[in-house]
C-alpha positions in Angstrom: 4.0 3.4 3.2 2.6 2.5 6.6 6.1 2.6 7.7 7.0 6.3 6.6 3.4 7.0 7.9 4.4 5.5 11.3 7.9 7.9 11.9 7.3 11.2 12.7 6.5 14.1 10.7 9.0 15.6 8.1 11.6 12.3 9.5 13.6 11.6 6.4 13.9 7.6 6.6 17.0 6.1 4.3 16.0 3.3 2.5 18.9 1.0 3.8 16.9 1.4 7.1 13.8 0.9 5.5 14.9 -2.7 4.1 16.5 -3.1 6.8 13.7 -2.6 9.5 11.2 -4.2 7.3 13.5 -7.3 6.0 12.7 -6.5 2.5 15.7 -6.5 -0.4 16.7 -2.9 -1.1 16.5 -3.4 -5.0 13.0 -4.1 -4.3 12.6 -1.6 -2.4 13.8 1.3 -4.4 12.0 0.2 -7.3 8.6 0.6 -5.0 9.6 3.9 -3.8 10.8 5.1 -7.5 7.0 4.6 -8.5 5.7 6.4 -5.2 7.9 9.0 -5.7 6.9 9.5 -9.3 3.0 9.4 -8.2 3.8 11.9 -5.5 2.5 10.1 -2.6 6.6 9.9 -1.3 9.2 13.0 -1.2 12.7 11.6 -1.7 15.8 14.1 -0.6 19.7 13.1 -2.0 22.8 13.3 0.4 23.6 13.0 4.2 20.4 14.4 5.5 18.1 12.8 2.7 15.9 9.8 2.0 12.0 9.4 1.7 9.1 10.7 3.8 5.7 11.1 2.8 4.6 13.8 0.0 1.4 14.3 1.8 -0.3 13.9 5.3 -1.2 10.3 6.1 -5.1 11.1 5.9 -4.5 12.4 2.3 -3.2 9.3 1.1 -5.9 7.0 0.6 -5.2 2.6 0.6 -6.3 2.5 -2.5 -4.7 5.0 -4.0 -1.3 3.2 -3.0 -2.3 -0.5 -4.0 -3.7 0.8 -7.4 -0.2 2.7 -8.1 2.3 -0.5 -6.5 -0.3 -3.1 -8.7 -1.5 -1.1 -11.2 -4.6 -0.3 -12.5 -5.0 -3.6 -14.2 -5.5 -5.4 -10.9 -9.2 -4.4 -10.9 -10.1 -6.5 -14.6 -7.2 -8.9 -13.5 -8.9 -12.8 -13.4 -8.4 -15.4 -10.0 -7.6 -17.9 -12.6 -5.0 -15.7 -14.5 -7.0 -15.7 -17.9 -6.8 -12.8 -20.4 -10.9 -13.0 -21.0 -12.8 -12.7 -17.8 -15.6 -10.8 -17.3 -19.6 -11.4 -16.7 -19.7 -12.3 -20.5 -16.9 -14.7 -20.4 -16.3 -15.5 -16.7 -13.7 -18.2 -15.6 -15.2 -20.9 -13.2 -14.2 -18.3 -10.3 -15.9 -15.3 -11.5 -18.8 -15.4 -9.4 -17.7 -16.0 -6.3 -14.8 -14.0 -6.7 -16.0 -10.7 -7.5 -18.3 -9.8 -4.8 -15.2 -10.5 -2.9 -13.0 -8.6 -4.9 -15.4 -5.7 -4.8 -15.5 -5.9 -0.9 -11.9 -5.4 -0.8 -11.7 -2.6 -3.4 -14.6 -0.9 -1.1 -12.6 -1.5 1.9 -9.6 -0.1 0.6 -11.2 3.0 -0.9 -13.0 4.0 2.7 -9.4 4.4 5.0 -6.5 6.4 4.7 -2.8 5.6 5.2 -3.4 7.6 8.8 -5.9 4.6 10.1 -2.8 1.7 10.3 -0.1 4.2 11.2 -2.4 4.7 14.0 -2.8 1.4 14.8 1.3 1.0 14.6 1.7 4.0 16.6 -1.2 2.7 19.2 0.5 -0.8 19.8 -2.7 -2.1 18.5 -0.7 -3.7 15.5 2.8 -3.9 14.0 4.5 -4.1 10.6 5.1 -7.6 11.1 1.4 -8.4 11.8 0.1 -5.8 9.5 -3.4 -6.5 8.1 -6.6 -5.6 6.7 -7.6 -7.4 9.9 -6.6 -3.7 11.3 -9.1 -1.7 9.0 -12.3 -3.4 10.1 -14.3 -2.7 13.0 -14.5 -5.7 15.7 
């Protein structure tokens, strides 16, 4: 996503190029964008002048927003340790120290936009390769 938020707007990017730039297999790839597509955060095109660009302006498209459809919703209940039960009730030996954590990161998600790390991209203040949260917080 950061990618397609990176190129310029309307750009059509194949997804050969995609993989290609980003050194990620293109089965895995298209199975990513299939579910962005279908949550209408990416616009796919067929034929010679086709292939995927963002649905909707970079600022629109909230972190969140894209972890929660790539993860799935379960990822919020989802244990450290992996067990089915895991909750204040029944917490694992993690619980504790994991959710304020966990909470942290949801709240940092939920407060920036794809715009904020195209613009670092774009800036040279960051890269794909280097890509991190690291990028979101304020020094």
């Amino acid at each position: 996503m950061v990618y397609l938020a990176s190129q310029p707007p309307g750009q059509y990017v194949l997804a050969r190029s995609m993989a290609a730039d980003l050194a990620i297999p293109r089965p895995y790839l298209a199975k990513l964008l299939n579910r962005l597509v279908q949550a209408g955060m990416v616009y796919s095109v067929r034929g010679r002048l086709g292939g995927f660009r963002l649905a909707r302006p970079a600022s629109q498209i909230g972190l969140l927003e894209i972890v929660m459809q790539v993860e799935g919703v379960e990822m919020k209940q989802d244990c450290l340790l992996g067990l089915k039960k895991c909750s204040d009730e029944t917490a694992c030996a993690m619980h504790k120290r994991w959710r304020p954590i966990k909470e942290q990161l949801f709240r940092i998600l939920e407060e920036h936009s794809l715009a904020k790390l195209a613009q670092a991209i774009n800036s040279g203040r960051g890269s794909l390769g280097a890509l991190s949260l690291a990028t979101l917080v304020p020094r």
